[in-house]
C-alpha positions, 0 to 999 in steps of 0.5 A: 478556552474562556471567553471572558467578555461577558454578553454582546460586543461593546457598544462604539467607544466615543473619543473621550471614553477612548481616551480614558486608561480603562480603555487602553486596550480596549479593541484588543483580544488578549490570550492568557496562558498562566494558572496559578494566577490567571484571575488577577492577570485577566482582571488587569487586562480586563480593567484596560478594556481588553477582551481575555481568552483564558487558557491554562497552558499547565498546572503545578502539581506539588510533589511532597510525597515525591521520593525524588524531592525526598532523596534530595533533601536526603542529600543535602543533610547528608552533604550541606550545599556551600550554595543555594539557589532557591527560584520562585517563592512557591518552591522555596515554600513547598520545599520547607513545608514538604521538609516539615511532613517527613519531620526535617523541617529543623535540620533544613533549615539549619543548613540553609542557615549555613549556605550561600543563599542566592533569590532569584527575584522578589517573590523568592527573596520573600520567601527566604526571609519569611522562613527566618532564612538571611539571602546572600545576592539577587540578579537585577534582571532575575534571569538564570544567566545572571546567576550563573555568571555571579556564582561562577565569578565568585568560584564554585570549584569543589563547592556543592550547589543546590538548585531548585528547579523552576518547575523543569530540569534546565540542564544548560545551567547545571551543566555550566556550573559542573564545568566550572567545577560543582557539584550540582544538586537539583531539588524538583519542588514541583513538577508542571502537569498538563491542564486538566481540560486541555480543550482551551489550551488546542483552542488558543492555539488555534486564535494564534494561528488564525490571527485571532488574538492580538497578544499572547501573555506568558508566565513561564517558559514551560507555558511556551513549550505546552502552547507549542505542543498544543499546535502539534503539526502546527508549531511551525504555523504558530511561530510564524504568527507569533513573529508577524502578527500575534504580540507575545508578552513575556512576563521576564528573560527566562519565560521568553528565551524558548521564544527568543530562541526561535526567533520570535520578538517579545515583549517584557517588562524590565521586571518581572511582574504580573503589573509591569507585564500588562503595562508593557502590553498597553504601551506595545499594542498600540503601537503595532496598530495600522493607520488609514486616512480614507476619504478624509477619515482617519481609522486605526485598526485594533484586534477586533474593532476600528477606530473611526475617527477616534470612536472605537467601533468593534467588528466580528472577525469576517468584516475585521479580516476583510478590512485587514486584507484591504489595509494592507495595500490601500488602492490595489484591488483585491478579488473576491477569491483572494478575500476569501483566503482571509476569512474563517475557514469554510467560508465561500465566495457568498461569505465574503459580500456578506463580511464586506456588507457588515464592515461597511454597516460597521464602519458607518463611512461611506467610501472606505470601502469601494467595490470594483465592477467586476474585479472586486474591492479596494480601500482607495488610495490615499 
């Protein structure tokens, strides 16, 4: 995991900066999972104010060499595929130029020429035509279900479609188009691997399961699956927090249907784009915030810091988790052993007049914060 906050927390964030859109996401602790493209998400989310914690879920490793990728090729030289389904520009580009080393470059594309060709999004369209190739239909969400209904409407029976795997096989789209009668080809253009240092990867599964990132960011479904794994005994934990308190953000349909499938609610552009995704994460975030009137202040609560009266005043995650239990029942009076289940593990009852001494510092209101002789702390009832 990398930190990205460069030096201490952030001074207190006056109304006016709050309001500015750098500030958008500022309070919030962002995880991102992608690789490839990880520096310009983090700059997009930085530029909002978000704190950023990176952790690559996976590499792509290219396969040029790979016999598998060859004797496909191999295949479709031998039988020329009526249909293509070229994924992610980055295959369609590895593809080419793998072809291009073994000396098939010209008789690929050739029967690319010919085929039905079918981009499933931008980046791919792109790539198709900047190989001189002509693309045939894109689906409007970009999604695999898309695809599938379009060519199994047109008629695939009897016909050869070529797929390019994005990344992993996705056996329920082969098998779809084999019983409405194709032959499938699948063309593995890269293989994901898992991240050289897997530390940061164990690292942010642990925030999520701690509830100490406010989002998740995901690139691709295979990302989904290694953050899982990364859990290990924990998956189920981390489910659970990514339905309750931890916003996953998916960049499009495909990164989020692992997801979905285990009943996890997610957050996706009508796009998939790294921009769209950030600004479907600034109008979300916010919206999950939890709002106090106490003692005639108004406080929000961000990820990591409290907005008081409009100021944005950050606060380390001992006095965070304090204020969040209490937000939960405003009036109720919660003991020290019960706060103490909030706070960071290790921690013991000494530790929780500690985070609530710093939350009141922090929150420089009187009241918020009451003790009850005896019993504990409250926030007072509105």
């Amino acid at each position: 995991m990398t930190d990205r906050t460069p030096g201490a927390r952030r001074a207190v964030l006056t109304a006016a900066a709050l309001a500015e859109p750098t500030a958008a996401l500022s309070g919030y602790t962002i995880g991102v999972t992608a690789d490839r493209r990880k520096d310009e998400l983090a700059n997009l989310l930085e530029a909002r104010g978000a704190r950023v914690v990176l952790a690559p879920a996976l590499r792509i490793v290219p396969i040029s060499d790979d016999a598998e990728l060859r004797a496909a090729t191999r295949a479709c030289l031998d039988t020329p595929p009526d249909i293509v389904l070229v994924n992610t520009g980055i295959g369609m580009r590895g593809w080419l130029e793998a072809a291009e080393n073994w000396g098939l470059g010209e008789p690929l594309r050739a029967v690319l020429a010919r085929a039905y060709l079918v981009a499933r999004g931008p980046k791919a369209r792109a790539a198709v035509r900047t190989a001189g190739l002509r693309d045939q239909w894109s689906p409007d969400g970009e999604g695999y279900e898309e695809v599938v209904d379009h060519l199994t409407a047109r008629g695939v029976a009897g016909l050869t479609v070529a797929m390019q795997l994005h990344g992993e096989s996705q056996p329920e789209y082969t098998e779809a188009l084999e019983s409405a009668g194709a032959r499938v080809i699948e063309l593995p253009v890269y293989r994901w691997a898992a991240p050289t240092d897997p530390a940061p990867l164990h690292r942010l599964a642990d925030l999520i399961m701690g509830r100490l990132v406010d989002a998740v960011t995901f690139t691709s479904a295979a990302a989904v699956q290694a953050v899982l794994r990364a859990a290990g005994p924990g998956s189920d934990a981390l489910l659970e927090a990514l339905r309750d308190d931890v916003m996953a953000a998916c960049v499009g349909p495909v990164t989020s249907a692992p997801l979905r499938r285990q009943g996890v609610p997610v957050a996706a552009p009508g796009r998939a784009r790294l921009s769209a995704l950030v600004r479907t994460i600034v109008d979300e975030l916010p919206k999950r915030a939890v709002t106090l009137q106490v003692s005639g202040h108004s406080i929000i609560l961000r990820g990591h810091a409290a907005v008081v009266d409009g100021e944005l005043r950050p606060l380390a995650p001992a006095p965070m988790a304090v204020l969040r239990a209490l937000a939960r029942s405003p009036g109720r009076v919660l003991s020290r052993a019960a706060l103490l289940q909030a706070l960071p593990r290790g921690a013991d009852e000494h530790a929780v007049e500690m985070a609530v001494a710093r939350l009141r510092a922090g929150l420089a209101v009187p009241g918020v914060v009451q003790t009850v002789v005896k019993r504990g702390y409250r926030i007072p009832p509105p």
